[in-house]
N, C-alpha and C positions, 0 to 999 in steps of 0.2 A: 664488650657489651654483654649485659644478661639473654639468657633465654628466652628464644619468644614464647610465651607461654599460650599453650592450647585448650579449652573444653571441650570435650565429646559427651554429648549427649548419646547414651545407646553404646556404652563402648564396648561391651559385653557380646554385643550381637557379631554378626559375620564382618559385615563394612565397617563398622567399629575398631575390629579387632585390626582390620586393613591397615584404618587407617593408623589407629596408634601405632603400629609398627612403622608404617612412612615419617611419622611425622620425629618418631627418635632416633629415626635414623640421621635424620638432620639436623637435632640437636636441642626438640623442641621440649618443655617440659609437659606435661602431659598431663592433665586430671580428666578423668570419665566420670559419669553420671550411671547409675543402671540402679533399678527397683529393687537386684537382688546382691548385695554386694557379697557372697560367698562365691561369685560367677570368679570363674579365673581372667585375669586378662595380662597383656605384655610386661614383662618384664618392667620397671622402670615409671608405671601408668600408677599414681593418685586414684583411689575410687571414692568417690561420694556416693551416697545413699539418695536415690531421688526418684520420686513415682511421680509420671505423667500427671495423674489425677489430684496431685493431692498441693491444695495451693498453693502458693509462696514457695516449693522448694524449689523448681527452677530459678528462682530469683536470688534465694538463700547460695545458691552455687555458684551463681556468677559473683556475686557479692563477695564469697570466700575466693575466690578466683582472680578475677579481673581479666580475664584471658584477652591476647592480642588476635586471639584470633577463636572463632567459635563457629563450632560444628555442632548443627543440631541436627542427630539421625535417628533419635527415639522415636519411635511410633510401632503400630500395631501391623503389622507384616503380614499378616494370611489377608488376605480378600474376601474371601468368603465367610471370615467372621464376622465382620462388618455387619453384616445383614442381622447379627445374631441381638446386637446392642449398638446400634446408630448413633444415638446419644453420647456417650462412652466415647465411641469412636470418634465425632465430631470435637469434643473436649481434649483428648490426647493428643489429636493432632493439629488442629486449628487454633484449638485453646492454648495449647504448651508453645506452637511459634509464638503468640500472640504476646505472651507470659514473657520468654527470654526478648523479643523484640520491647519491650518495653521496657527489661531490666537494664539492655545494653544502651538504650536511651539517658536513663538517668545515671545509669556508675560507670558508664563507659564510653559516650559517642564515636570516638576512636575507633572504637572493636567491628573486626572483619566478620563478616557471619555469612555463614553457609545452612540456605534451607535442603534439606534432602526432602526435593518433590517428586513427585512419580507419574510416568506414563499414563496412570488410571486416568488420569486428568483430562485425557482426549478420549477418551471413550467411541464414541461412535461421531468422530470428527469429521467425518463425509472426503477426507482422503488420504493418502496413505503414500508416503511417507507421511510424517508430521512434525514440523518444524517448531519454534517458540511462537509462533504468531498465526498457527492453524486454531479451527475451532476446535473449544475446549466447551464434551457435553459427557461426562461421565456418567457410568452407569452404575454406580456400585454407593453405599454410603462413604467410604473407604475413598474413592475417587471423590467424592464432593467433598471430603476431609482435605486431602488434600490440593481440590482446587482453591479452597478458603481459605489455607496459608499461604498459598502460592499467591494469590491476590493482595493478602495483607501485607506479603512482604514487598511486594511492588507498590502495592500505596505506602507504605510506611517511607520507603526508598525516594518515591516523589514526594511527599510531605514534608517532611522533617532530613533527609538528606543520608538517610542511615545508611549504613555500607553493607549492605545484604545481597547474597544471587542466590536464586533459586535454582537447583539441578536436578532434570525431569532426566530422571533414571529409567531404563527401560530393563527388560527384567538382566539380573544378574545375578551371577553365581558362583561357586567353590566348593571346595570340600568341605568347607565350615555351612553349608546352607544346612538349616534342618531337614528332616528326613521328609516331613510332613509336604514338603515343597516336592511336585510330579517330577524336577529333575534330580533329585537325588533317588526318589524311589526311582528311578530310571537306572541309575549310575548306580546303585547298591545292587539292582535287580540286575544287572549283566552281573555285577562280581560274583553275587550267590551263586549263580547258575553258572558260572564257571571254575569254582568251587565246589559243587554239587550239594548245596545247602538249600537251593531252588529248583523246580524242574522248570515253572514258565513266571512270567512276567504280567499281570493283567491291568491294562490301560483304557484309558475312553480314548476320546476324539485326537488319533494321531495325525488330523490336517489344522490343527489350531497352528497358527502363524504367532512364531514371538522374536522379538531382535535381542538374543540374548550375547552378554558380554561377562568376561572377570571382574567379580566387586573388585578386587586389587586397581585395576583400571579405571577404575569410576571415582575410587576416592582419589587416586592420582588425579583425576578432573576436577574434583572439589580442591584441592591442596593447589592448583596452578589457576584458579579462579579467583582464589583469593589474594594469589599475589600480583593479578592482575592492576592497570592502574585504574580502571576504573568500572564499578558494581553492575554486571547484568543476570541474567537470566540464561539456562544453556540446557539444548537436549545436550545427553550421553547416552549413546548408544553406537552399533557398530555400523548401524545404516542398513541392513541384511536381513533379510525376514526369511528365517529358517522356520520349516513344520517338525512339529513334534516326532513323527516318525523320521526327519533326518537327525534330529538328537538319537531317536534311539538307534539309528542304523552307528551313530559315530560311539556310540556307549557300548555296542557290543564287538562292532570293529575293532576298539582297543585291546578286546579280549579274544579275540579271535573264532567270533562266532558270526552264523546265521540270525541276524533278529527275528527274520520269518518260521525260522524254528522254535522259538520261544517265546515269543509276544501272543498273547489272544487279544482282541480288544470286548470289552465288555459294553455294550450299547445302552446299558443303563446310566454309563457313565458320560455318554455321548451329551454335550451339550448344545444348545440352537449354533449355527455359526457367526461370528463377530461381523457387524457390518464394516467395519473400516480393521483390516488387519494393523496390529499395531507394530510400526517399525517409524524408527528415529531414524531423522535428519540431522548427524552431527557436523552440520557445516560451521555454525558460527562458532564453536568447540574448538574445534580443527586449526579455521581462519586467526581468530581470536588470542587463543589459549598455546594452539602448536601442538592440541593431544590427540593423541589417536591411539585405538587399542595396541599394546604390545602384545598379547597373548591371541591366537588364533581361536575360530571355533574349536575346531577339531585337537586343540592342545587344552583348551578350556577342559571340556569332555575326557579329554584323555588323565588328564590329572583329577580329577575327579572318582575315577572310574579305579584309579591304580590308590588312591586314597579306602577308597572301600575293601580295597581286594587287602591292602593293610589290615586294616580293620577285622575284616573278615576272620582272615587268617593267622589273629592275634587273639581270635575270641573262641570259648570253651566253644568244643563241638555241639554241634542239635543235637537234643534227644531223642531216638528215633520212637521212644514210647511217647513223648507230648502231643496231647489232643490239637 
């Protein structure tokens, strides 16, 4: 038999890059989509050239493709850009489901498809844990992107029959996260100061509550959803609502430090607190699917934290004259 062939949208990125490594590990053939194709990606990975915004080329990709199976992960990742172009934001990410669900309509009814939704989606959901069928009132433009594909693809799925699930990700992470994400500046900022490239660490609100897990983990959820026999809807997450100060107490544990020697918190950074702490209920995941995280917190963190201290200690020394 040939190859089942896969599309990643977003392959470029951290979950991306996950998954195209699971997915040729078993043999699949692989093309990714990304806006900037000089991005490196796995070995073995097809790139297409394709922007969010820019019409018809989601369509143009599947079209060159035909994949048996389709992963769309592209979207705009910070949160708090959102605020910045709502518009933009709404279009990338409601637009471009909207876009590839309608391609796979017409070249392909067959085709498997995976939405990558997001947690933002519940927002101040009035309780906590939150399951696929809690209230969904996001707070963010970013969150209401992604509750309008999350919706589309469950009315498309009841309409017309299409093989869609949507997986509401709670936050996740690696050493592939950008920097710009507070858990890497966590995990970079134990290694400097262990290193002595750092003296402290400066953070806002260390009681913000988040259910973080391994992107590796998550697209394993996407990949065993699809070969499920029939198309739902799935939190992933680890079910665990850690506060930001026990990530950093586990980012400098790895390195063998006091966090309280070296963290200040800066009150300007301090934000109002969340009224429904966000933490997944991966029951139907679990039940369903048979997935559950392989990687602990506290190994999550740790590999993280020894990825930086790599890094670190690969790169030309500080200049002690730089302003």
């Amino acid at each position: 038999m040939p190859p089942r062939r896969a599309l990643i949208t977003g392959v470029t990125g951290q979950d991306g890059s996950y998954l195209a490594e699971l997915l040729l590990s078993r043999g699949y053939e692989v093309t990714g989509t990304a806006r900037d194709t000089q991005r490196e990606v796995p070995e073995g990975v097809s790139l297409l050239a394709a922007d969010l915004l820019e019409p018809g080329a989601l369509h143009a990709a599947v079209k060159a493709t035909r994949p048996d199976e389709l992963y769309h992960l592209a979207a705009p990742t910070f949160v708090p850009d959102s605020w910045k172009d709502p518009a933009s934001t709404l279009a990338a990410i409601a637009g471009s489901t909207a876009e590839l669900l309608l391609a796979a309509q017409r070249l392909k009814p067959a085709m498997r498809i995976w939405i990558a939704s997001s947690s933002e989606i519940f927002g101040d959901a009035g309780e906590s844990p939150q399951n696929e069928d809690s209230p969904k009132r996001p707070r963010s433009p970013y969150g209401e992107a992604k509750l309008a594909a999350h919706r589309h693809a469950a009315e498309t799925r009841e309409q017309f029959g299409t093989w869609v699930c949507s997986g509401i990700a709670y936050n996740h992470e690696s050493p592939r996260r950008p920097e710009r994400f507070v858990t890497r500046k966590i995990t970079r900022g134990a290694a400097a100061i262990k290193v002595g490239r750092e003296r402290e660490l400066v953070l806002g609100d260390l009681d913000a509550v988040r259910d973080w897990s391994h992107a590796a983990d998550v697209v394993r959820a996407a990949w065993l959803a699809l070969q499920a026999d029939h198309p739902d809807d799935y939190v992933i997450a680890s079910g665990v609502g850690r506060t930001v100060r026990d990530f950093v107490a586990a980012a400098f544990a790895a390195v063998d430090l006091d966090w309280s020697d070296h963290v200040r918190v800066d009150e300007s950074l301090v934000r109002a607190p969340e009224a429904t702490p966000p933490v997944g209920d991966p029951t139907r995941a679990r039940q369903r699917l048979g997935w559950k995280p392989e990687r602990s917190f506290e190994e999550l963190v740790a590999e993280m934290v020894a990825a930086d201290l790599e890094g670190l200690r690969g790169a030309a020394p500080a200049d002690p004259s730089a302003s």
